[in-house]
N, C-alpha and C positions, 0 to 999 in steps of 0.2 A: 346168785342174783342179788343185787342192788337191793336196798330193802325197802328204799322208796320207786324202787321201780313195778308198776303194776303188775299183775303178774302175768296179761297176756300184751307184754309192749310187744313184744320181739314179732309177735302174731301182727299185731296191728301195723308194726313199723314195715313188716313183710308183703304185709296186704295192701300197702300203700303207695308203696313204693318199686323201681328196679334197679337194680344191680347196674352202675352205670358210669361217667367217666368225664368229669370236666374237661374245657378242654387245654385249656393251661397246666393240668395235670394230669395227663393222660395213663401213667403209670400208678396213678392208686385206684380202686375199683370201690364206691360208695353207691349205699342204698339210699335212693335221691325219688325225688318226686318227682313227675314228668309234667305235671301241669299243677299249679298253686292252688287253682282251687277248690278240688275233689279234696286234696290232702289238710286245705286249711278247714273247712266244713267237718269233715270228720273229726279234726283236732276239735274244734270245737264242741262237739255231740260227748268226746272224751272229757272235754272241762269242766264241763258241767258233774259229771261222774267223779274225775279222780284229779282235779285241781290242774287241769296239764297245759304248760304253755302254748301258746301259738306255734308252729311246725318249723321254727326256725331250723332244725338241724334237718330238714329235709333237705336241704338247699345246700353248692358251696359256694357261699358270698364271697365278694372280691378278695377282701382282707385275706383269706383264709386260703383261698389261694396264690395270693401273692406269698406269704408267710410258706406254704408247701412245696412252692415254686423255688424258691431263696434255696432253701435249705435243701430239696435234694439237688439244686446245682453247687453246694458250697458245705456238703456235708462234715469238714472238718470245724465247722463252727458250731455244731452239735455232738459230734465225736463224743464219747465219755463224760457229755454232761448230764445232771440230771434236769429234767428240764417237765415244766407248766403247762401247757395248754387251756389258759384260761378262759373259762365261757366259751370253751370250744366246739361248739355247733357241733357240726358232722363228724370233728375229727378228725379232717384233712390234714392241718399243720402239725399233730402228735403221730398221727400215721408215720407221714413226712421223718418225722424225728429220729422215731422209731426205728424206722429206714437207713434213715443214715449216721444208725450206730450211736445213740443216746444210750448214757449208762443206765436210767428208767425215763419212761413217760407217764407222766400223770395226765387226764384229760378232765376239766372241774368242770360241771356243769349244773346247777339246781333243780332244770327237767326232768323228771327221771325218763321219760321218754327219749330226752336227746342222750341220757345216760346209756340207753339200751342200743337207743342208736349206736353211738360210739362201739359200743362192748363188740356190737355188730358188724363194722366197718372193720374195725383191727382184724377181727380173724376172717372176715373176704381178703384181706391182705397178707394173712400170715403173720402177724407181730403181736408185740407184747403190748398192751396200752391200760394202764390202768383208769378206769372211768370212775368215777367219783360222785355223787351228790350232792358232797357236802359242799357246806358257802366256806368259802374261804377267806373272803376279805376280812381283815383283818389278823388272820394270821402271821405267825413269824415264817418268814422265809427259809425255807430249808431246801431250794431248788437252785442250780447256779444259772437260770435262761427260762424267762416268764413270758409266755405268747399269747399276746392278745389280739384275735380279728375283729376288726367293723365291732366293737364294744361300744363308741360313742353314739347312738344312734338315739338316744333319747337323754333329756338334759340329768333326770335324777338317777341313773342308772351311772351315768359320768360323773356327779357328783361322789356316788357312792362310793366309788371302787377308782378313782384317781388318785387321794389324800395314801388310800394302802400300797399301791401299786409305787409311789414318789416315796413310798418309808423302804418299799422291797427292794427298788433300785440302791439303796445303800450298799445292799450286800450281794444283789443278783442282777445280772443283766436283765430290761427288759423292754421287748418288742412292743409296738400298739402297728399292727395292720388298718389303714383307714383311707375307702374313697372319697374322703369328702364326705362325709359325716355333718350335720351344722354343728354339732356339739364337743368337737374335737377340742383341746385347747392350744391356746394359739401361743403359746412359750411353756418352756421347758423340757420341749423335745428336740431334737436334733433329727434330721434327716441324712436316711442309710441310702436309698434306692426307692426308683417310681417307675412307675411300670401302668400301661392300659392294659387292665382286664376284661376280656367280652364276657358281657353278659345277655340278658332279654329283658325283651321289654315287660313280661311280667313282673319278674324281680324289680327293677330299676325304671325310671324314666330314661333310659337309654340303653345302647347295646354296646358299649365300652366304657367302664369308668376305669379314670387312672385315678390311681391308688398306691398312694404313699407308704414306707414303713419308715416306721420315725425309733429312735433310742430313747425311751425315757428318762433324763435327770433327775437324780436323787433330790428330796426334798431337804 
């Protein structure tokens, strides 16, 4: 176990969720919440207790599907890399990886909750994903393919983690998955493919956002 991961996630993340199946993905199987907000309320009752994020990896956001989607139609672009999953909520896009033959997965996530998640989702799927805790930004790069979903979603969170991500493209490829985010930045990405993802009206003010994947340029 995770060592910042509580020590009944995997209970709570069970209790909360079911075994279930985007549907732009429909070949990986995630423990998903079925309604936001039995699952956010509880997350909450948890925060208070053991410092725990909002239930973001209950869910798989557009980004993260889009990112899942790519790669197992184009698994020779992950072949024998080793490859990021950053801030990777449920774990879809390292699953994804996984799958299609990545030399390791790492999945970083600061939650330990979405940590448990993740650790959870890879073996409903049968693969290897290593889940993580630890923050990484700032790190040196030692991955050759960094994925990141729906990241921009708040303006200090973009600040934080664009400046390392613009150092890691130096030496590694790296993704930003993003619906229309406001906090996105408006240069220094280049555009790979866009695609509409349905979603709900829970999650989103709508039930399709198209959603970008951009290549980030080296700083």
């Amino acid at each position: 176990m995770n060592p910042r991961e509580p020590a009944d996630a995997r209970a709570f993340i069970m209790g909360h969720t079911l075994l279930a199946h985007s549907l732009l993905v429909p070949e990986i199987a995630l423990h998903l919440a079925t309604e936001i907000t039995p699952v956010w309320q509880a997350s909450e009752a948890w925060l208070a207790q053991n410092d725990i994020e909002p239930p973001f990896w209950a869910f798989a956001w557009p980004g993260g599907q889009l990112l899942a989607r790519h790669i197992l139609d184009n698994p020779a672009l992950v072949a024998g890399r080793r490859v990021l999953d950053f801030a990777a909520g449920c774990g879809i896009a390292a699953i994804a990886c996984a799958r299609a033959g990545a030399a390791s997965v790492e999945a970083a996530e600061i939650d330990p909750l979405a940590v448990a998640a993740i650790a959870l989702n890879a073996d409903a799927n049968g693969v290897d994903v290593t889940a993580t805790g630890a923050d990484l930004v700032g790190a040196d790069a030692c991955w050759d393919l960094i994925l990141c979903g729906d990241v921009c979603y708040e303006n200090p969170m973009t600040q934080h983690i664009l400046p390392w991500l613009r150092r890691c493209a130096r030496t590694a490829e790296v993704w930003i998955a993003d619906p229309g985010r406001a906090y996105l930045p408006r240069d220094g990405l280049d555009i790979l493919l866009t695609r509409d993802i349905p979603t709900t009206m829970e999650l989103e003010d709508r039930t399709v956002r198209r959603t970008t994947l951009y290549r980030v340029r080296p700083s």
